[in-house]
VMD Tcl script that builds the backbone (N, CA, C; Angstrom):
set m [mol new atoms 474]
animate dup $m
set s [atomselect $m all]
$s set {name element resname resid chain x y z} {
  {N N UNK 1 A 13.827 -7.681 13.180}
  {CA C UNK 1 A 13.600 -9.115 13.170}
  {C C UNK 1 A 12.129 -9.445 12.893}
  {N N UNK 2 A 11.103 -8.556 13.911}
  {CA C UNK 2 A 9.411 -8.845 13.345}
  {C C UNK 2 A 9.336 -8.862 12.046}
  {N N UNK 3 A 10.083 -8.219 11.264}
  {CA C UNK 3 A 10.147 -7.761 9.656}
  {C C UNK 3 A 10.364 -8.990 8.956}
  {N N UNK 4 A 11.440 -10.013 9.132}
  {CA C UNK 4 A 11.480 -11.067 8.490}
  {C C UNK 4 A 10.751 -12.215 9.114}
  {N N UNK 5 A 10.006 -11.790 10.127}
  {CA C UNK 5 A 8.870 -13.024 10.479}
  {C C UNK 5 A 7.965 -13.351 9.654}
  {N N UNK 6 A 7.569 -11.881 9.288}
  {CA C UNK 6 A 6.342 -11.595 8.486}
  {C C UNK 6 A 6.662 -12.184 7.146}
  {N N UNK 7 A 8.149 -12.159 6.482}
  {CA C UNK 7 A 7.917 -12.475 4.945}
  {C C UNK 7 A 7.997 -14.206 5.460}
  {N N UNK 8 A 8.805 -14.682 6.555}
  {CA C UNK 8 A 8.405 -16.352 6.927}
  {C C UNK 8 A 6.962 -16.332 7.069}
  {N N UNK 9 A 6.169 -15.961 7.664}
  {CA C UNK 9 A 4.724 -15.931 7.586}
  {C C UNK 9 A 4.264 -16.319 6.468}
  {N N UNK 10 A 4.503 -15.037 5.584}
  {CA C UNK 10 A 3.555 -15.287 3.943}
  {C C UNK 10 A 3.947 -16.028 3.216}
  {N N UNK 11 A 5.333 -16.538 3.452}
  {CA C UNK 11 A 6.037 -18.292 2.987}
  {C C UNK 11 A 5.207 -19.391 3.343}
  {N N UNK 12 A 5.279 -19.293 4.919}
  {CA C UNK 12 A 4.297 -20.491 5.029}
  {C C UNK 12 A 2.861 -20.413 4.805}
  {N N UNK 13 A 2.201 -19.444 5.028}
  {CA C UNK 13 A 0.886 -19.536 4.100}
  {C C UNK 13 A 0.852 -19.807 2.756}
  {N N UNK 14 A 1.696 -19.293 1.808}
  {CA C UNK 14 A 1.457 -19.214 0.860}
  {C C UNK 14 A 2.323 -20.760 0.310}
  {N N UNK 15 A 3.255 -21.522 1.210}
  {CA C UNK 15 A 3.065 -23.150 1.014}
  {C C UNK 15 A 2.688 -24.062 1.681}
  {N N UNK 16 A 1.930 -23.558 2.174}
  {CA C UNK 16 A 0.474 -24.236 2.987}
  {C C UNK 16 A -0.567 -24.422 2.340}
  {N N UNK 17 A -0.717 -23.333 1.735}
  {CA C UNK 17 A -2.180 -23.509 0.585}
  {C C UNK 17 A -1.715 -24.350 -0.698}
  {N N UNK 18 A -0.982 -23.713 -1.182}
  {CA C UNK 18 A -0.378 -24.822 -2.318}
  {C C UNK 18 A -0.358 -25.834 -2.107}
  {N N UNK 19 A -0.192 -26.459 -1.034}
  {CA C UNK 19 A 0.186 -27.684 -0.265}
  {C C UNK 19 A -1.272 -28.593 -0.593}
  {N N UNK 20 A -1.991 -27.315 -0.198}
  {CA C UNK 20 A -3.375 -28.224 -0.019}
  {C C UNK 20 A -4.136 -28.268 -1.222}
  {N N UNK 21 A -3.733 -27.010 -2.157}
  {CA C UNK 21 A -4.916 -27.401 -3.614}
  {C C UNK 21 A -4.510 -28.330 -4.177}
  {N N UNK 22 A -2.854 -28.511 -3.817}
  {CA C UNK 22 A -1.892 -29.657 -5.188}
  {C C UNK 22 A -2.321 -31.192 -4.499}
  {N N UNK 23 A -2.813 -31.199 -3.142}
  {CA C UNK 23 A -3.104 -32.565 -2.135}
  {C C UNK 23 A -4.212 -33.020 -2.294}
  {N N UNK 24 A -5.427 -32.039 -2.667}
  {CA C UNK 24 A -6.899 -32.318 -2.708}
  {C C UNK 24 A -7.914 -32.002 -3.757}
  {N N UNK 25 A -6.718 -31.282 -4.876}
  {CA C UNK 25 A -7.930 -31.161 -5.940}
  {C C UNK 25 A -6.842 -31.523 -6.986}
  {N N UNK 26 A -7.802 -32.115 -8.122}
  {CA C UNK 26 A -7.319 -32.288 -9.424}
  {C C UNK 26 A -6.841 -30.971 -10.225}
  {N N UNK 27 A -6.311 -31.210 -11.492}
  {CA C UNK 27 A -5.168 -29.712 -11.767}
  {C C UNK 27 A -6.866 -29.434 -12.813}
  {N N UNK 28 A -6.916 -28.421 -12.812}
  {CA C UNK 28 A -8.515 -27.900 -13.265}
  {C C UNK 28 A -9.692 -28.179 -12.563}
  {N N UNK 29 A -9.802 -28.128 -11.290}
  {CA C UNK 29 A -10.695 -28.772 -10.548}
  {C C UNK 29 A -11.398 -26.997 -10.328}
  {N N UNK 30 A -12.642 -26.456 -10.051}
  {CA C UNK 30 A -12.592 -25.786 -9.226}
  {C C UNK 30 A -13.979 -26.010 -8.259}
  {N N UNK 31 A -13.770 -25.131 -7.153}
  {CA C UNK 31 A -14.554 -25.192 -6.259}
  {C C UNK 31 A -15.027 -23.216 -6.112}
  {N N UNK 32 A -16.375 -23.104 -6.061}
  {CA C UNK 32 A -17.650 -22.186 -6.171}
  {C C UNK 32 A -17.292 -21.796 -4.566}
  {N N UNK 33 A -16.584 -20.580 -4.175}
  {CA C UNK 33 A -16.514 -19.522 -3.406}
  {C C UNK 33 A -17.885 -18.937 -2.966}
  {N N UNK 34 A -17.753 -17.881 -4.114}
  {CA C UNK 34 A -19.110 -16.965 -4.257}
  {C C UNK 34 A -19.106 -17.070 -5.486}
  {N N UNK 35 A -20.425 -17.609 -5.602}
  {CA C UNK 35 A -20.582 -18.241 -7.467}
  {C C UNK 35 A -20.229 -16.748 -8.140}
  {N N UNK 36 A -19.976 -16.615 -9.404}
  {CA C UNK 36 A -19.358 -15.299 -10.154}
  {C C UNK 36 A -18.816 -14.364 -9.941}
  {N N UNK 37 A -17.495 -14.442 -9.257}
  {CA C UNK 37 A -16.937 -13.875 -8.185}
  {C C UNK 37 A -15.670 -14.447 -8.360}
  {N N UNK 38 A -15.653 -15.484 -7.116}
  {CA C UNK 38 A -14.496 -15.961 -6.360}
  {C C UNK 38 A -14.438 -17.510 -6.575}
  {N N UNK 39 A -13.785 -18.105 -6.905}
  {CA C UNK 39 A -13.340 -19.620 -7.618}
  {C C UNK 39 A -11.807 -20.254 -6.547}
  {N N UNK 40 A -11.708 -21.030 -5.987}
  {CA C UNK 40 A -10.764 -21.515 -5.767}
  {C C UNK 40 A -10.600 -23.033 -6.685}
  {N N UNK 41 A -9.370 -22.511 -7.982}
  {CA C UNK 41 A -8.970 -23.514 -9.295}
  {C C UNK 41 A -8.072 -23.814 -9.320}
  {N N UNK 42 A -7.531 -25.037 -8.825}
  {CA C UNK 42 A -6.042 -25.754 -9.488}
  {C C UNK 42 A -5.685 -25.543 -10.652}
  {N N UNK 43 A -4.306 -24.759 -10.799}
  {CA C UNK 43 A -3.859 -24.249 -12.094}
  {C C UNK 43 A -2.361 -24.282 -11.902}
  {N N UNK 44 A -1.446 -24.355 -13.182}
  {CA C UNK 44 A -0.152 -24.469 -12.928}
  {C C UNK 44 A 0.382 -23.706 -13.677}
  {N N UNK 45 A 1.415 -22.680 -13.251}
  {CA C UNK 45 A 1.757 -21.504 -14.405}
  {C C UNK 45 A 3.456 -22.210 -14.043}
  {N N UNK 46 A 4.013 -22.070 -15.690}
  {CA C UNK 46 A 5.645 -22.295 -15.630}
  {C C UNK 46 A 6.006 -21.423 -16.120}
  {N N UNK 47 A 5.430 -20.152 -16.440}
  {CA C UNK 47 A 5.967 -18.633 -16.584}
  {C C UNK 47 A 5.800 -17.912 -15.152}
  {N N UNK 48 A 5.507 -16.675 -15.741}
  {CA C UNK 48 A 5.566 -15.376 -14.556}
  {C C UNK 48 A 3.945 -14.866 -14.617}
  {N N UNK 49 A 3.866 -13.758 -14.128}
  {CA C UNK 49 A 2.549 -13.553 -14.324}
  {C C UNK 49 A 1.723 -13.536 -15.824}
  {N N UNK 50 A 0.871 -14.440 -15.636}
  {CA C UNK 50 A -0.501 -14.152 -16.811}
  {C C UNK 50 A 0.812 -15.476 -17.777}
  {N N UNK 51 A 1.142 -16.218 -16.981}
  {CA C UNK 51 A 1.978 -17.146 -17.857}
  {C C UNK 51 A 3.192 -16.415 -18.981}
  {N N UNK 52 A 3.539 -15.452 -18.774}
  {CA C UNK 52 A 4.734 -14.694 -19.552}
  {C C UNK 52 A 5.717 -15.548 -19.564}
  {N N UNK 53 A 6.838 -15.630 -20.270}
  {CA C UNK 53 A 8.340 -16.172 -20.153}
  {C C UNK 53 A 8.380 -17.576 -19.915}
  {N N UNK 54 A 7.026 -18.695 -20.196}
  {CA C UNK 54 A 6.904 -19.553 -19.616}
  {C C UNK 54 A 8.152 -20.926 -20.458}
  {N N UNK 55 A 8.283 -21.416 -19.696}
  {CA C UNK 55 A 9.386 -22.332 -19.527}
  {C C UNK 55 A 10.566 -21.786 -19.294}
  {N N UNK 56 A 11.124 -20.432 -19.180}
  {CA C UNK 56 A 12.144 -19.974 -18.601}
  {C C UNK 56 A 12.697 -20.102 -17.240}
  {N N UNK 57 A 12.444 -21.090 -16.321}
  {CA C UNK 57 A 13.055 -21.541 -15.665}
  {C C UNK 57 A 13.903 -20.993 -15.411}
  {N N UNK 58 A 15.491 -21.040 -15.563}
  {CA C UNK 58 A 16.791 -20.363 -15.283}
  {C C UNK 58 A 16.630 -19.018 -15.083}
  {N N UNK 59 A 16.405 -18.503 -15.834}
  {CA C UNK 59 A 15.633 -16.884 -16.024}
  {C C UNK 59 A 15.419 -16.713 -14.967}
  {N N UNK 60 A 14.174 -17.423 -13.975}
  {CA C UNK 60 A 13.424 -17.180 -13.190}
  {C C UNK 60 A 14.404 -17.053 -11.851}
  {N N UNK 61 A 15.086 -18.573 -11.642}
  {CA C UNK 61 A 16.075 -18.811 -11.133}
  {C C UNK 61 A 16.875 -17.627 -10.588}
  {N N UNK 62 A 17.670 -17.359 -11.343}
  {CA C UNK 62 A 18.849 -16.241 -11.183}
  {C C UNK 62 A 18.024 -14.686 -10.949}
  {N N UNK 63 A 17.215 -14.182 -12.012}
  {CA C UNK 63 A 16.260 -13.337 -10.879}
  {C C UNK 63 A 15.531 -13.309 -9.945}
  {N N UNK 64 A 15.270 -13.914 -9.677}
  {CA C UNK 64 A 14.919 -14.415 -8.313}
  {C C UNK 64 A 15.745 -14.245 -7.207}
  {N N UNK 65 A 16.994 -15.066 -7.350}
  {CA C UNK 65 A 18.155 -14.774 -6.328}
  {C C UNK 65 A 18.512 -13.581 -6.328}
  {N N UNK 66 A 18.579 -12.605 -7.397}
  {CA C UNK 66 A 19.029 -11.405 -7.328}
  {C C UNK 66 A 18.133 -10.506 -7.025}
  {N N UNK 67 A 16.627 -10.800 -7.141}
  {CA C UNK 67 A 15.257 -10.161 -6.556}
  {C C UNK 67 A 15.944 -10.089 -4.836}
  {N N UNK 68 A 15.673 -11.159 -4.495}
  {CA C UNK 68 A 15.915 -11.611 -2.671}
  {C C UNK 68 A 17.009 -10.659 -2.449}
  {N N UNK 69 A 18.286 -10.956 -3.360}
  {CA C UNK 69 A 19.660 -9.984 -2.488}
  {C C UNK 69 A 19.575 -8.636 -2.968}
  {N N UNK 70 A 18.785 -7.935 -3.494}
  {CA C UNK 70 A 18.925 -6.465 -3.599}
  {C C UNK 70 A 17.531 -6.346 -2.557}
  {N N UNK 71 A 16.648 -6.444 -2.475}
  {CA C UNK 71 A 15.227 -6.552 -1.179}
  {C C UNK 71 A 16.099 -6.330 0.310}
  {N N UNK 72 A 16.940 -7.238 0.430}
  {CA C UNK 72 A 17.996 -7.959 1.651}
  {C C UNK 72 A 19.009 -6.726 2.194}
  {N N UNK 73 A 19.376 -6.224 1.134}
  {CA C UNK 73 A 20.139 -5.075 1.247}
  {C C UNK 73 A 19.544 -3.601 0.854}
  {N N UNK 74 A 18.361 -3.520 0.346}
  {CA C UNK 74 A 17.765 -2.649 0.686}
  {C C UNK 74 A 17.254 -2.431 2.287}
  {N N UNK 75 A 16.146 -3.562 2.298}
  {CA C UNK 75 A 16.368 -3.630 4.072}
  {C C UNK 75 A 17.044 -3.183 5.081}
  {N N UNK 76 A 18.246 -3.435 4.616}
  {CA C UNK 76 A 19.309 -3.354 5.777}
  {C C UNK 76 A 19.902 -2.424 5.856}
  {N N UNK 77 A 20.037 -1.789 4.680}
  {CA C UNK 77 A 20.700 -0.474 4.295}
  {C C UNK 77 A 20.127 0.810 3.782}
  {N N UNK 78 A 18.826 0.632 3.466}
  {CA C UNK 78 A 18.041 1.924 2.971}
  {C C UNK 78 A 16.467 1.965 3.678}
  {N N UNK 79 A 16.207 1.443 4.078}
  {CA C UNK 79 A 14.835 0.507 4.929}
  {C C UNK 79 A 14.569 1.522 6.339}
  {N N UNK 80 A 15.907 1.257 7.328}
  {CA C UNK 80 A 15.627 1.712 8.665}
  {C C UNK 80 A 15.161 2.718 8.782}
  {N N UNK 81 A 14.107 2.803 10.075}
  {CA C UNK 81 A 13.130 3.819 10.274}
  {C C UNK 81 A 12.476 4.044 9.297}
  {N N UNK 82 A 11.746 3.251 8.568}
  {CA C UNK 82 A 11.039 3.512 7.613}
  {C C UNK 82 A 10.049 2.431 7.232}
  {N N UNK 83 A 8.878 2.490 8.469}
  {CA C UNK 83 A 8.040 1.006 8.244}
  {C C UNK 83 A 7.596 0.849 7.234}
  {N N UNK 84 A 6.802 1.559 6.817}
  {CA C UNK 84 A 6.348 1.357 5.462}
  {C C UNK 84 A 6.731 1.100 4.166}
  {N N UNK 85 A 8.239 1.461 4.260}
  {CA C UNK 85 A 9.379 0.685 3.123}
  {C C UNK 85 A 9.735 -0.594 3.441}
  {N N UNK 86 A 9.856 -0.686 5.415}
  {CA C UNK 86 A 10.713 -2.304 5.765}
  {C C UNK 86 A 9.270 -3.271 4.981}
  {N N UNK 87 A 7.976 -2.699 5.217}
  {CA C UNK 87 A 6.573 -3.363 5.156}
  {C C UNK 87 A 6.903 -4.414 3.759}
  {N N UNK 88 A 6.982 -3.190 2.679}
  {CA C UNK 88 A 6.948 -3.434 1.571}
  {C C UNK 88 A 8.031 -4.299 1.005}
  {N N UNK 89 A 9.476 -4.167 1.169}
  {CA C UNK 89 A 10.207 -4.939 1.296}
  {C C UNK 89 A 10.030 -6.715 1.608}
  {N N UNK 90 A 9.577 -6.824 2.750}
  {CA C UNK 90 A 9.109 -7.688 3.542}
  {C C UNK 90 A 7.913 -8.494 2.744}
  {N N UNK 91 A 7.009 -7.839 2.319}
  {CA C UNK 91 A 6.456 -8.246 1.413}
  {C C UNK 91 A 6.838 -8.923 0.094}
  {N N UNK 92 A 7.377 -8.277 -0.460}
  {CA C UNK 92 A 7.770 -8.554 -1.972}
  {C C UNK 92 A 8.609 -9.752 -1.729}
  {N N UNK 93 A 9.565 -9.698 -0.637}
  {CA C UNK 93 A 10.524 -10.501 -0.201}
  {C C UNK 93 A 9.911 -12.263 0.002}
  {N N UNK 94 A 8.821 -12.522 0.842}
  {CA C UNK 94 A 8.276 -13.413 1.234}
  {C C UNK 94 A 7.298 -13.640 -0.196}
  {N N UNK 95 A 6.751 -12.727 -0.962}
  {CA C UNK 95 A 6.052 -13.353 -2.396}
  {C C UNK 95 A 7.089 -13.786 -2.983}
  {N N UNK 96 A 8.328 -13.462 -3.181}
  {CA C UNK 96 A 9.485 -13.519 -4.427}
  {C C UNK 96 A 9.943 -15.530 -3.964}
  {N N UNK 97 A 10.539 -15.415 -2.522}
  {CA C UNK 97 A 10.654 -16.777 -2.252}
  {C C UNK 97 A 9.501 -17.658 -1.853}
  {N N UNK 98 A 8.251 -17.673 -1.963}
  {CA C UNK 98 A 7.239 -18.654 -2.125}
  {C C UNK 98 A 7.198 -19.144 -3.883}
  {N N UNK 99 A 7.208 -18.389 -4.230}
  {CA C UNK 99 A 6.543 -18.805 -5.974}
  {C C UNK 99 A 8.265 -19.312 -6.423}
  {N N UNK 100 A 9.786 -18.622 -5.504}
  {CA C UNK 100 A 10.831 -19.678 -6.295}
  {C C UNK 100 A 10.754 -20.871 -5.870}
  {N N UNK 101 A 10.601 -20.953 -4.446}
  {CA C UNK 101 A 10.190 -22.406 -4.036}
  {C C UNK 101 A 9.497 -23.534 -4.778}
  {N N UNK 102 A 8.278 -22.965 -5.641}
  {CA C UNK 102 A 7.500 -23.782 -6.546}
  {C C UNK 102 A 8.031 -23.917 -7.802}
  {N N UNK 103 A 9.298 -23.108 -8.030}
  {CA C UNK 103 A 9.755 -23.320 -9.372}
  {C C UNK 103 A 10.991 -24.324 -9.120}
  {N N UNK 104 A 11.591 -24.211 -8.164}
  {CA C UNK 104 A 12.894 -24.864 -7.992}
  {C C UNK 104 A 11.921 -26.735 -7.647}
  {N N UNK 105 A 11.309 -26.511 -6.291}
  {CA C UNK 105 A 10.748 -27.892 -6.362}
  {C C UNK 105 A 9.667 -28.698 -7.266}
  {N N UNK 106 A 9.013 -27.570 -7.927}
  {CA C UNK 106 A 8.115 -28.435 -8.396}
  {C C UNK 106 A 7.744 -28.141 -10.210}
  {N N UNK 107 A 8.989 -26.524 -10.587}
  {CA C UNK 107 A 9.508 -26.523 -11.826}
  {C C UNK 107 A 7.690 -25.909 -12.275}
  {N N UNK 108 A 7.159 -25.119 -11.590}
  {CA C UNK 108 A 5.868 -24.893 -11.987}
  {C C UNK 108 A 5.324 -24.158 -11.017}
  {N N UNK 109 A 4.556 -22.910 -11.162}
  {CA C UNK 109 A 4.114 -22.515 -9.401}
  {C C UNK 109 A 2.768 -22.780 -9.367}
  {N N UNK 110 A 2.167 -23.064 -8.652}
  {CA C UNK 110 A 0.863 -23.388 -8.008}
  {C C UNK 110 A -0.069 -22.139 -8.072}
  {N N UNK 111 A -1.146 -21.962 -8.471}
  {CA C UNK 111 A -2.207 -20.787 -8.582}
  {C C UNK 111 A -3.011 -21.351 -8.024}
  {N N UNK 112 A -4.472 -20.897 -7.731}
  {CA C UNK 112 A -5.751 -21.199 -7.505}
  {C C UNK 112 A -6.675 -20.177 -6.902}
  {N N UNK 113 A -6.114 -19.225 -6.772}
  {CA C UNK 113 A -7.029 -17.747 -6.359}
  {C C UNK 113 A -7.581 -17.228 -7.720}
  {N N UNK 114 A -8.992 -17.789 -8.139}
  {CA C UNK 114 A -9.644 -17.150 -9.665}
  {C C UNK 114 A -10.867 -16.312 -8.899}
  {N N UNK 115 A -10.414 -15.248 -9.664}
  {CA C UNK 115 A -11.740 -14.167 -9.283}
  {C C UNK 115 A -12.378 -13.398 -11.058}
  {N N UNK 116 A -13.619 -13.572 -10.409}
  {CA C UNK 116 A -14.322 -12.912 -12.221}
  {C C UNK 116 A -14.383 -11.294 -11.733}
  {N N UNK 117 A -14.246 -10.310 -12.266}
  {CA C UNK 117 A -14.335 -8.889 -12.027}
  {C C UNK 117 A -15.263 -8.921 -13.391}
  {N N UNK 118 A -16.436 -8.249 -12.837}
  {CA C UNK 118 A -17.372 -8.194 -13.349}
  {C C UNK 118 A -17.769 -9.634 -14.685}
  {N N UNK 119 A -17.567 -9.145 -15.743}
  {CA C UNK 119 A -17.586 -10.568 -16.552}
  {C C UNK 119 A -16.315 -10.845 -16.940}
  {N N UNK 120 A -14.638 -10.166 -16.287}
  {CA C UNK 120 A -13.299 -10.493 -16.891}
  {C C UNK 120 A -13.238 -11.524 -15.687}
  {N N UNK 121 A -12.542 -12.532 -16.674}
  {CA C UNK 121 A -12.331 -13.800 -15.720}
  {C C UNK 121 A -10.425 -13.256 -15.472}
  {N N UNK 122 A -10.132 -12.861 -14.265}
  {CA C UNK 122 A -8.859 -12.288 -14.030}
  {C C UNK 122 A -7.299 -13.732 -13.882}
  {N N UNK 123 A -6.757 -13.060 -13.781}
  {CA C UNK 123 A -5.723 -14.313 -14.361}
  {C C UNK 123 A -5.708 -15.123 -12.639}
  {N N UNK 124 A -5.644 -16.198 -12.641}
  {CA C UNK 124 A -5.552 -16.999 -11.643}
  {C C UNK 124 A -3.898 -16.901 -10.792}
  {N N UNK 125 A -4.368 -17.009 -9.378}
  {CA C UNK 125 A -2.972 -15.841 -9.109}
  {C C UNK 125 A -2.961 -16.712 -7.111}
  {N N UNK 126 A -1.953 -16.937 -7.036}
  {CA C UNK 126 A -1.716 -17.696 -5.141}
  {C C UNK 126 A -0.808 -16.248 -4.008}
  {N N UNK 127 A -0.850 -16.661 -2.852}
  {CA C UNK 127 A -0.776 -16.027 -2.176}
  {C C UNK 127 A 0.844 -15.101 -2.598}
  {N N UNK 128 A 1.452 -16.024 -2.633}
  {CA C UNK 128 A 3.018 -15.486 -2.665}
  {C C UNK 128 A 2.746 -13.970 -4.025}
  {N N UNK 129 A 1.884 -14.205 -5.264}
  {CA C UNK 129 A 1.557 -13.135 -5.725}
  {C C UNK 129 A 0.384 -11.739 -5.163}
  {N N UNK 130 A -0.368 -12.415 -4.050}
  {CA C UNK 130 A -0.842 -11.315 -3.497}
  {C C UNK 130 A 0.019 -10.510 -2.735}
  {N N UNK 131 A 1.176 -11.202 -1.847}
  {CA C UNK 131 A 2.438 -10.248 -1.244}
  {C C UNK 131 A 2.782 -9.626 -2.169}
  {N N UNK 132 A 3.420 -10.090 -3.525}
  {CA C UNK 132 A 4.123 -9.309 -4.052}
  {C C UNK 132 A 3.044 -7.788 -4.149}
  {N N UNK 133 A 2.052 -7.847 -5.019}
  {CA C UNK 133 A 1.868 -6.742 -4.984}
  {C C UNK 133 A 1.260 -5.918 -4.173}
  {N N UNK 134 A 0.602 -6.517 -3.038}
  {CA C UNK 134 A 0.722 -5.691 -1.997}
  {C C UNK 134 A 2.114 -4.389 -1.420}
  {N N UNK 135 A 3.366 -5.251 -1.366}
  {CA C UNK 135 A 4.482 -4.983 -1.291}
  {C C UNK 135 A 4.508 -3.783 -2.369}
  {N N UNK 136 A 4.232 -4.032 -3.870}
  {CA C UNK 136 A 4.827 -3.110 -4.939}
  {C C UNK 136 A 3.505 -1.462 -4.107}
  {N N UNK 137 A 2.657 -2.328 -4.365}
  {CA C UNK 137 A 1.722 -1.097 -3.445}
  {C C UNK 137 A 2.073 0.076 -2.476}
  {N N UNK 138 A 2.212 -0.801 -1.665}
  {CA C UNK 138 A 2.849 -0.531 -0.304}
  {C C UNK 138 A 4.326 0.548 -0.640}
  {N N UNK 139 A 5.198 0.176 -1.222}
  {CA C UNK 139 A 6.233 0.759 -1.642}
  {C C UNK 139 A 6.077 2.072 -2.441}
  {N N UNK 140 A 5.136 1.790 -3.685}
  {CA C UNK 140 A 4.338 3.135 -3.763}
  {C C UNK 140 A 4.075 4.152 -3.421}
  {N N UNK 141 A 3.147 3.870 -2.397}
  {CA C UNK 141 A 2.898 4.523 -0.978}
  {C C UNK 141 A 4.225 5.120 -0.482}
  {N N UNK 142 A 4.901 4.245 -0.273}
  {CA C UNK 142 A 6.235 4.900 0.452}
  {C C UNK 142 A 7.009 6.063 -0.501}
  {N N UNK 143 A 7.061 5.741 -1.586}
  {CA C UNK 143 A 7.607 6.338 -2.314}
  {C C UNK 143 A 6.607 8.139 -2.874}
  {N N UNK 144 A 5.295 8.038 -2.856}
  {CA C UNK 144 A 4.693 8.751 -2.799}
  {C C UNK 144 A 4.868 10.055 -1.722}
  {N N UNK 145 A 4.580 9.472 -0.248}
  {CA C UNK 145 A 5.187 9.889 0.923}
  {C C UNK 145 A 6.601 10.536 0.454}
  {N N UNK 146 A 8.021 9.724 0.597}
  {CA C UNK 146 A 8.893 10.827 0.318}
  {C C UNK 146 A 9.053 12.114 -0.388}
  {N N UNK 147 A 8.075 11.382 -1.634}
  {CA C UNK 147 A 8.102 12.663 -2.559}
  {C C UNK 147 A 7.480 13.744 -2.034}
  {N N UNK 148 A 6.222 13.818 -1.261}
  {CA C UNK 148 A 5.713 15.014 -0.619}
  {C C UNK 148 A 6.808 15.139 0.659}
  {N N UNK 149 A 7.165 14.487 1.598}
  {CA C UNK 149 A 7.809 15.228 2.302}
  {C C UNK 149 A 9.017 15.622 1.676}
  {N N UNK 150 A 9.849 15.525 0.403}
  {CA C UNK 150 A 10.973 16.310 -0.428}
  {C C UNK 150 A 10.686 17.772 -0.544}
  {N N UNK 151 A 9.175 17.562 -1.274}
  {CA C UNK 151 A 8.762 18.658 -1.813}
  {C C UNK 151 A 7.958 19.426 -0.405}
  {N N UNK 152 A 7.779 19.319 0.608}
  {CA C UNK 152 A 7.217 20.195 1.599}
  {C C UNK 152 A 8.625 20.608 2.451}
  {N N UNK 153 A 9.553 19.976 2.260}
  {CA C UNK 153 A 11.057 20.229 2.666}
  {C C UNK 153 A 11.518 21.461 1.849}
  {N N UNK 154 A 10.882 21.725 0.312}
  {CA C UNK 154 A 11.866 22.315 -0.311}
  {C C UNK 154 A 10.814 23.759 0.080}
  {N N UNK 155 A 9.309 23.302 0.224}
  {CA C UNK 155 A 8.423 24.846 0.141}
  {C C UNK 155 A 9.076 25.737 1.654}
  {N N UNK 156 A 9.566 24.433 2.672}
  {CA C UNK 156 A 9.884 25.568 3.796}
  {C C UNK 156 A 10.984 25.967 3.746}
  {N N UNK 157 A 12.187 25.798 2.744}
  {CA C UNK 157 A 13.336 26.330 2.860}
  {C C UNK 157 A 12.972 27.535 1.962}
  {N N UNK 158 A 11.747 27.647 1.254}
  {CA C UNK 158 A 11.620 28.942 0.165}
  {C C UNK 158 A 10.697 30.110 1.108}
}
mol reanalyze $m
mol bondsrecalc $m
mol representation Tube
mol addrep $m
């Protein structure tokens, strides 16, 4: 149950903030973080990341729902005893339904996390996309892990 608190958690942060760049700043507005760095910019993506697939809507829609119910049943069914998979799960889970939320209500998702890496101005990106890839990370990790304990399984049976 702590497991699906956490992806309600990064829901409501992540439409909490939206809440507030779409309430208090104009759409291209930004505000100076750490000057050349870190930017908080009202921006509106109606694709996927880096604006891909944009106006696909439906698209988004129906994967989306089918993102959530394979996450849901991974969870439940391949997950247990396994924090660092429920983690990741949980993650991806709570990014996947923040950014549909912004597509279903507002047909557009909300960005405003701009960071410059070195002089690349990186694609402007909101919380529900920092879960996700935390999550894909995280899962990584997990997946990394099995593979050594497979393979340290197979050196002690030799």
């Amino acid at each position: 149950m702590i497991y699906y608190l956490i992806a309600v958690f990064i829901v409501a942060l992540d439409q909490l903030t939206k809440w507030l760049v779409v309430k208090n700043m104009e759409l291209g507005e930004s505000i100076a973080i750490i000057n050349d760095f870190f930017y908080i910019t009202s921006h509106r993506n109606r694709g996927a990341a880096w604006g891909i697939l944009e106006g696909q809507m439906w698209f988004f829609y129906v994967i989306t729902i089918v993102v959530i119910g394979v996450i849901i049943y991974y969870f439940e069914k391949h997950a247990k005893g396994k924090p660092l998979f429920q983690t990741s799960l949980v993650f991806i889970l709570g990014g996947a339904i923040g950014n549909f939320i912004d597509r279903v209500f507002r047909k557009e998702v909300v960005d405003f996390l701009d960071t410059y890496i070195f002089t690349y101005d990186f694609p402007i990106f909101n919380i529900a996309d920092s879960a996700l890839t935390v999550g894909v990370v995280l899962m990584f990790l997990q997946m990394m892990k099995e593979g050594r304990e497979e393979k340290e399984k197979k050196n002690g049976q030799n």
